[in-house]
C-alpha positions, 0 to 999 in steps of 0.5 A, spaced: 385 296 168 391 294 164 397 297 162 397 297 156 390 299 155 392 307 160 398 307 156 394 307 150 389 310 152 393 317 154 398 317 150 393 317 144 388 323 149 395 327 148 396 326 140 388 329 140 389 335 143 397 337 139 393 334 133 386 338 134 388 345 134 391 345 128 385 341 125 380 345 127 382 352 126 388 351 121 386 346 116 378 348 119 376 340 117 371 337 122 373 338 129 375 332 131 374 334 139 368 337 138 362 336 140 359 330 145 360 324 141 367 327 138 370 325 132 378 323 133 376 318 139 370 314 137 374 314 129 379 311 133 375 306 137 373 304 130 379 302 127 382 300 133 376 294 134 375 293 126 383 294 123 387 293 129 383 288 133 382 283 127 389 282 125 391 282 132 386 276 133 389 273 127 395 273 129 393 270 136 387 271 140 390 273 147 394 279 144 387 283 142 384 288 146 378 286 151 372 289 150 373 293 157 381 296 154 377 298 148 372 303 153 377 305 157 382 307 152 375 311 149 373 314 155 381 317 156 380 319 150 372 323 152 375 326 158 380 331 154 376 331 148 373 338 149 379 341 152 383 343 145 378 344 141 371 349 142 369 347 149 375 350 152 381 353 148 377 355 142 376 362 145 379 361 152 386 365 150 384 371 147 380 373 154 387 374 157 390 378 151 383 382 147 383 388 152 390 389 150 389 389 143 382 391 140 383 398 146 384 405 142 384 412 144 376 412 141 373 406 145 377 408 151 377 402 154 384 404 158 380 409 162 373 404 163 375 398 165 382 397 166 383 398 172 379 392 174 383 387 171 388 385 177 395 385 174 397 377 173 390 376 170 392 378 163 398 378 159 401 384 160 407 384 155 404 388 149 409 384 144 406 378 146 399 380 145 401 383 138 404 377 136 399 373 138 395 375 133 398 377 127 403 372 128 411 372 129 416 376 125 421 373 122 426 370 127 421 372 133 420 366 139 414 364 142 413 369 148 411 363 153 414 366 159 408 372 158 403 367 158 405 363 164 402 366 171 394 367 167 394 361 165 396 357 171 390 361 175 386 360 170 389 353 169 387 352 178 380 355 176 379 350 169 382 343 174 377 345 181 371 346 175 373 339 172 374 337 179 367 339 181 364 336 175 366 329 177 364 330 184 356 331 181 358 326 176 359 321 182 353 324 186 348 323 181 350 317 177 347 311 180 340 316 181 341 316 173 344 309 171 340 305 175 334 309 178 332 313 172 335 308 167 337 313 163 337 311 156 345 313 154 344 313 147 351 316 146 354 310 149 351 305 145 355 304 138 362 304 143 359 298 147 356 294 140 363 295 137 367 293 143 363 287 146 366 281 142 365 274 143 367 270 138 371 269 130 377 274 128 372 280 127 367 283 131 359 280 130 358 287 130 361 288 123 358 282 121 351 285 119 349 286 112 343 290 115 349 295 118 353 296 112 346 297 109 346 304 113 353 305 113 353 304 105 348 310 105 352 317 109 358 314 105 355 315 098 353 321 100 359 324 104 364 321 098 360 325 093 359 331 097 366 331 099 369 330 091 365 336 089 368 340 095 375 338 091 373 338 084 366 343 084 365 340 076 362 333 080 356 333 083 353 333 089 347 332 095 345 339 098 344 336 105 344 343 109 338 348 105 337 354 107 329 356 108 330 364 109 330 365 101 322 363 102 320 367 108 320 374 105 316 379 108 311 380 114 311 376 118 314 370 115 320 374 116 320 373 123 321 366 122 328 367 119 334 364 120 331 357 118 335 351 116 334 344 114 341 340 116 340 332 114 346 329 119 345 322 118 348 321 125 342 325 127 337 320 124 341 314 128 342 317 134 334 319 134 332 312 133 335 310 139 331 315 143 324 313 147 318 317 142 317 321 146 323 324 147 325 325 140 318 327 139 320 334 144 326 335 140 323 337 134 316 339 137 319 345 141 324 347 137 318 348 132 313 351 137 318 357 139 318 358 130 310 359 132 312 364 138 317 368 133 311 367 128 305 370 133 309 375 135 311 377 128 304 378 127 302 381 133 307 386 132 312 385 138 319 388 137 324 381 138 330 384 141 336 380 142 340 382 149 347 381 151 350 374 152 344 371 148 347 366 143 347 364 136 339 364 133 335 365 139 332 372 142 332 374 149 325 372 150 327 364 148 333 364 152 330 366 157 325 360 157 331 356 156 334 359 162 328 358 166 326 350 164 334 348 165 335 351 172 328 348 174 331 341 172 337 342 174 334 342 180 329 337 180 334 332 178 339 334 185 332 333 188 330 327 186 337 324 188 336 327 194 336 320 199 342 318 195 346 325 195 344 324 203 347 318 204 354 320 201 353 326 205 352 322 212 358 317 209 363 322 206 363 325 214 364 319 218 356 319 220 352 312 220 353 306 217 356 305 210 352 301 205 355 297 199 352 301 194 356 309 197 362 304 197 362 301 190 361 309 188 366 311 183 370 315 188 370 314 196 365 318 199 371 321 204 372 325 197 367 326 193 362 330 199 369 334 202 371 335 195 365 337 192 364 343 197 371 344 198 371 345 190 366 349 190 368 354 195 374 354 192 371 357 185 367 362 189 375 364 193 378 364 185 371 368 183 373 374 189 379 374 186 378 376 180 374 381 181 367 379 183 363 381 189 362 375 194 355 375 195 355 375 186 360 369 185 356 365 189 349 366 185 355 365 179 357 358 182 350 355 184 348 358 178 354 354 174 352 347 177 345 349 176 346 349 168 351 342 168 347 338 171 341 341 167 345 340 160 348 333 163 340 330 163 338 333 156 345 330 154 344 323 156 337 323 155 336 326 148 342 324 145 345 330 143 352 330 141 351 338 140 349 342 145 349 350 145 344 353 150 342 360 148 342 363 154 349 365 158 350 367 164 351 374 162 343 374 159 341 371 165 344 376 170 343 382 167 336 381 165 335 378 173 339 383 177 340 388 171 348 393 171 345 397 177 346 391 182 352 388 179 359 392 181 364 394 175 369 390 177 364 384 177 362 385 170 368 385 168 369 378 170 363 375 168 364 378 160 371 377 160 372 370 163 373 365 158 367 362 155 369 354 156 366 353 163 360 359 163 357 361 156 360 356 151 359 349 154 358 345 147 364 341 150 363 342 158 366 336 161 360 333 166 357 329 160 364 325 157 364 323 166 357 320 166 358 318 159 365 314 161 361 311 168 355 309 164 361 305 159 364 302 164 358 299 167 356 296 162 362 293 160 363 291 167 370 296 168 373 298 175 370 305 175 374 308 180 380 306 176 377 309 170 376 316 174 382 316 175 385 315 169 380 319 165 383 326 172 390 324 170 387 325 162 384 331 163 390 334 167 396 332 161 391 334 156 390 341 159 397 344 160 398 340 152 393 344 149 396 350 152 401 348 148 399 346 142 393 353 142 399 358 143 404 356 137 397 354 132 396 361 133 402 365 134 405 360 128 398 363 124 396 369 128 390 368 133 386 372 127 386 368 121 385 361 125 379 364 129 382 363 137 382 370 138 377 375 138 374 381 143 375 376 149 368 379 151 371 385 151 366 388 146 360 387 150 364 389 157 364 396 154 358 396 151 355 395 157 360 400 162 357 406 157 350 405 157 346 408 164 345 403 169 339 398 169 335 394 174 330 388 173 329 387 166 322 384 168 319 382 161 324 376 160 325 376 168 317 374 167 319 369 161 324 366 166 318 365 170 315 362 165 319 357 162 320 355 169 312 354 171 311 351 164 317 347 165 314 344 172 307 343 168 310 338 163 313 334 169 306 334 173 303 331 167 308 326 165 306 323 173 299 324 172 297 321 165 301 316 162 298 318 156 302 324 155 306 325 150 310 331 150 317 330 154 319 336 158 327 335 155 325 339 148 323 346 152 330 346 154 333 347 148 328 350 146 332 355 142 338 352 142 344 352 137 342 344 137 336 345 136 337 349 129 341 345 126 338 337 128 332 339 129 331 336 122 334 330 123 330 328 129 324 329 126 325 324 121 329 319 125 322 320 130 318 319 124 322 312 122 322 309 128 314 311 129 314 306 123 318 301 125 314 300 132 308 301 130 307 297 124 313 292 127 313 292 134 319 290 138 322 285 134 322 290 128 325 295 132 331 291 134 332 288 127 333 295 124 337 297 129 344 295 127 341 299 120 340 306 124 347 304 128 350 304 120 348 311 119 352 313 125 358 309 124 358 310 116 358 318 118 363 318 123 368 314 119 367 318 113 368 325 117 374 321 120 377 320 112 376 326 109 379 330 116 386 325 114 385 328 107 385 335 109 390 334 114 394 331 108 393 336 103 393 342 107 386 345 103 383 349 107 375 348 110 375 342 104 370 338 107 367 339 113 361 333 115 359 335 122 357 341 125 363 347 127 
C-alpha cells in the first residue's frame, strides 16, 4: 500500500465525516454517508478515476493512481461512511440527553426510570442539554466538557462493536469470497472504474453503451432537480404513492404502498443472479398478500414496540426468524474454516497457507474476537443490564451482522433497514415480566447505530472493502488496517462535527435529537408486566421453519426459483422503497438472457453500470449545488 494512496484516502474519510453532518441534516441533501454504496465515496472514486486520473496521465503516466490506490482510498473512505450520518451519529446523541429534556411533572419519568441511569452514562448538565436542542444563545460556547465521559464509554463500546465486526468479517471472508463466491454486486462498478490498462482515459468511460444508460438518470434528475429550484419547469414523478387507490376494506390493509423508480436500483439488479433478484421482489409482495388475507379475514394487524418503518409485528417477527436462522446457517456452513483459525489463533496444529494469508493473524482474530465479545457483554452489565440478558443481547447482535452482512453481498442492497429490533424481538420472546427495569432501560435507551438502525452497520463496508482488495490484488492486511485507523479518526471527528451542527442548529431543527427512546421506555415501564407473547413468538417460529424450508429445496432441486435472501427482508425498509426497481431490473435482465443469452448479457452490461454511475454522480452534483446555495431539502435523489 502506498503513501500517498493512506494519506489520501483519510484525510478525504475525515473531510466525509465534517462535511456530512451538515449535508445530511442541514442542508438535508442526499446523504453522502448514507447507506451501503454511499454516495461522497464512489462521487469521489468517480472524479478522482475519470477527471483527476486522466490529467494526471496526460502530464505523465507515472503520476496517476494505480488502480489498487484507487480501491484503498475508496475502502478508506467505506469504513467511516456510516459513522456521521444515519448509521451511528444521526440518533446516537439524543440517547444521552432525551431522559433530561422530554422529562415533566406529568410523565414522571424522574421518578420511573432515572434511577436506573448510572450517573456517567448521560450528560448531566442541564444547560448542555437545553443548548442542545435548541441551540446556543448568543455568546454561549460548546459545553464539550458535559459530553466528554458518556461519549468516551460509549465511544469503548462503538470501536469493540466495530472491532468484533472485523474479527467476523475475517472469519467468514474466504467461506464467502472464494467457497460460496458470492456475487458482491456492490463492488463491481469501484473495480470497473479502477482497473486501467491502457490510453489517457480509463476503456471504462470509452463505452458508447455506458453513457447511453448514464444519459437516461442524468435526464431525468436534471429535470427533476430544476423543477425542486424553479416549480413552474417540469418534471418526472419517480416516487408514486399507491395509497389514494387503495380505499376501503380490505384493500386498506395494503397501505402504505409506493413505487420508487431509483435507476441505481435497476442497475444494481441486473447484477444480480435471477433467482435473487426475483425474491426480492417476490417477497416484499408476498407479505402485501398476508396483510391482504388478513384484512379480509378480519385480523386486527397490530404493531408492537421496536417494530420499524412499515411493517407489523407479524412480519417483523418472520423477519427475525429467517434472519437469526441465516446467520447461523452461515456461521455453519463456515464452521471448518472457522475451526482451523480457531486451532491456529491458540497455537494448536499446523498453520496452513490459506489461515496465514488471512486479513488479520489468527493470534488476533480468534483471541480478539472473544475477547471483544465478552468485552460487550462487561459494558452491557455496566450499563444496567443483568449478565444472563446481555449475553443473549450480544449473541443475538452477531446473529443479525452476519445475517444482514449476506443479504447485502448477496442481494446488492445499498439500503438496508430490518423491520424488526432488538426491542421487538426480546419483548415478544422473553416479554417485560422476565426483563428486570434496569435492563430495558438500556435496551430502549442505548443508541440505535449498532442494534435497531443498522442501514449503515460497519461489517458489510469490511467485507466489501476485502472483496475489492482481492480483486485488485491489494495487501489486505494493510488495508484492515488502514480502514481500523479510518474508523477510529472518523469517530471522535464526527463527535465533533454532530455536536456543533446541533448546538449551532439546535438538535430539534436538524433531526439528531429525538426522544432517545425514551418515550417507549416509559410507555413500557407503565403498562403491567407481560410474559411471551406467543403469537409473534409462533411467527418467529415460523419464519424460521420457512426459512430452512427455502434452503432444503434449493439443495434438493435445482429448478427452484425461489431464494431465501428476499424472506429476510421480508418487510423490510429496503424492501418498500426498491421493491420496484427490482422487479423491473429482474424483468430486463430476463429479457437480455433469455432471447440473448450470455454474450447478450455481457454487452449490455456496461448500459446497467450507466444507470448506476449516471444516478450517482447526479446526486453527487445536486448535493454540491445545495451545499452552495444553502437551500433546504432541494433535490434529493436517493433514499433519506
Amino acid at each position: 500500500m502506498s503513501n500517498r494512496a493512506l494519506g489520501i484516502g483519510i484525510v478525504l474519510a475525515i473531510l466525509e465525516c465534517l462535511i456530512a453532518p451538515y449535508n445530511d441534516f442541514v442542508i438535508r441533501n442526499t446523504f453522502l454517508a448514507g447507506g451501503h454504496f454511499p454516495l461522497a465515496p464512489f462521487f469521489v472514486l468517480t472524479v478522482l478515476a475519470l477527471v483527476v486520473n486522466s490529467i494526471l496521465r496526460f502530464l505523465h503516466p507515472k503520476l496517476a493512481l494505480s488502480s489498487q490506490e484507487l480501491i484503498v482510498i475508496w475502502c478508506i473512505m467505506i469504513a467511516v461512511a456510516g459513522i456521521p450520518s444515519s448509521g451511528m451519529m444521526r440518533d446516537a446523541l439524543s440517547a444521552f440527553a432525551a431522559y433530561n429534556y422530554f422529562a415533566t411533572p406529568e410523565n414522571e419519568w424522574r421518578s420511573l426510570f432515572f434511577q436506573h441511569i448510572p450517573e456517567w452514562r448521560v450528560v448531566r448538565d442541564e444547560g448542555a442539554i437545553v443548548s442542545f436542542y435548541e441551540g446556543l444563545s448568543v455568546g454561549e460556547r460548546i459545553p464539550w466538557g458535559a459530553w466528554l465521559k458518556p461519549l468516551s464509554v460509549w465511544a469503548l463500546y462503538v470501536l469493540t462493536a466495530y472491532f468484533v465486526m472485523i474479527c467476523l468479517a475475517v472469519l467468514l471472508r474466504k467461506q464467502w469470497v472464494e467457497y460460496e463466491k458470492c456475487t458482491f454486486p456492490l463492488v463491481q462498478l469501484p473495480v470497473e472504474l479502477s482497473v486501467h490498462r491502457s490510453g489517457v482515459v480509463n476503456a471504462f468511460f470509452k463505452s458508447r453503451k455506458m453513457w447511453v444508460g448514464f444519459a437516461i438518470p442524468a435526464f431525468i434528475h436534471t429535470l427533476n432537480g430544476l423543477h425542486a429550484y424553479f416549480p413552474t419547469l417540469p418534471h418526472i414523478p419517480i416516487r408514486i404513492w399507491l395509497d389514494p387507490f387503495l380505499v376501503g376494506r380490505p384493500l386498506n390493509a395494503l397501505r402504505p404502498f409506493q413505487i420508487v423508480v431509483l435507476m441505481s436500483m435497476v442497475g444494481f439488479s441486473y447484477l444480480l443472479t435471477l433467482e435473487v433478484a426475483f425474491s426480492l421482489w417476490f417477497f416484499f409482495l408476498f407479505f402485501k398478500l398476508q396483510c391482504l388475507i388478513g384484512g379480509m379475514l378480519g385480523f386486527l394487524i397490530t404493531k408492537g414496540p421496536g417494530v420499524k418503518w412499515t411493517a407489523y409485528s407479524f412480519s417483523a417477527a418472520q423477519e427475525a426468524g429467517a434472519c437469526l436462522t441465516l446467520g447461523g446457517f452461515a456461521l455453519f456452513k463456515a464452521r471448518r474454516h472457522i475451526k482451523q483459525l480457531f486451532l491456529s489463533g491458540f497455537g494448536r496444529g499446523v498453520p496452513r497457507s490459506d489461515v496465514q494469508n488471512e486479513p488479520m493473524p489468527a493470534g488476533l482474530t480468534v483471541p480478539g474476537l472473544i475477547a471483544g465479545l465478552l468485552l460487550l457483554v462487561y459494558l452491557s452489565v455496566l450499563m444496567g443490564m443483568s449478565l444472563g440478558f446481555a449475553v443473549i443481547f450480544v449473541i443475538f447482535s452477531v446473529g443479525v451482522f452476519v445475517a444482514l452482512t449476506w443479504q447485502i453481498i448477496n442481494g446488492g442492497i445499498p439500503f438496508i433497514n430490518p423491520s424488526f429490533s432488538p426491542q421487538s424481538f426480546f419483548l415478544t420472546t422473553l416479554g417485560t415480566a422476565r426483563m428486570t427495569p434496569s435492563t430495558t432501560t438500556w435496551l430502549f435507551m442505548q443508541p440505535t447505530g449498532l442494534t435497531s438502525h443498522l442501514r449503515e452497520f460497519m461489517m458489510p463496508n469490511v467485507m466489501n472493502g476485502l472483496k475489492a482488495a482481492d480483486t485488485v490484488k491489494a495487501n489486505r492486511r494493510k488495508l484492515l488496517m488502514a480502514m481500523g485507523l479510518a474508523m477510529v479518526l472518523g469517530l471522535l471527528v464526527s463527535y465533533y462535527a454532530v455536536l456543533k451542527v446541533s448546538y449551532q442548529h439546535g438538535a430539534l431543527y436538524v433531526h439528531t435529537g429525538g426522544s432517545g427512546g425514551a418515550r417507549w421506555l416509559s410507555a413500557i415501564l407503565t403498562s403491567p408486566p407481560m410474559g411471551t407473547d406467543w403469537t409473534n413468538t409462533g411467527w418467529t417460529l415460523f419464519g424460521s421453519a420457512f426459512t430452512i424450508g427455502l434452503m432444503w429445496m434449493r439443495k434438493v432441486f435445482v429448478w427452484w426459483p425461489i431464494h431465501p435472501i428476499g424472506y429476510t427482508m421480508l418487510s423490510s425498509w429496503a424492501s418498500f422503497k426498491l421493491w420496484f426497481s427490482i422487479m423491473l431490473g429482474y424483468f430486463l435482465k430476463y429479457g437480455v438472457v433469455k432471447y440473448g443469452g450470455l454474450r447478450a448479457y455481457r454487452e449490455a452490461r456496461p448500459l446497467f453500470l450507466g444507470l448506476i454511475l449516471g444516478e450517482m454522480t447526479c446526486a453527487g452534483l445536486w448535493s454540491i449545488v445545495g451545499m452552495i446555495t444553502g437551500v433546504q431539502t432541494g433535490y434529493r435523489i436517493l433514499l433519506d
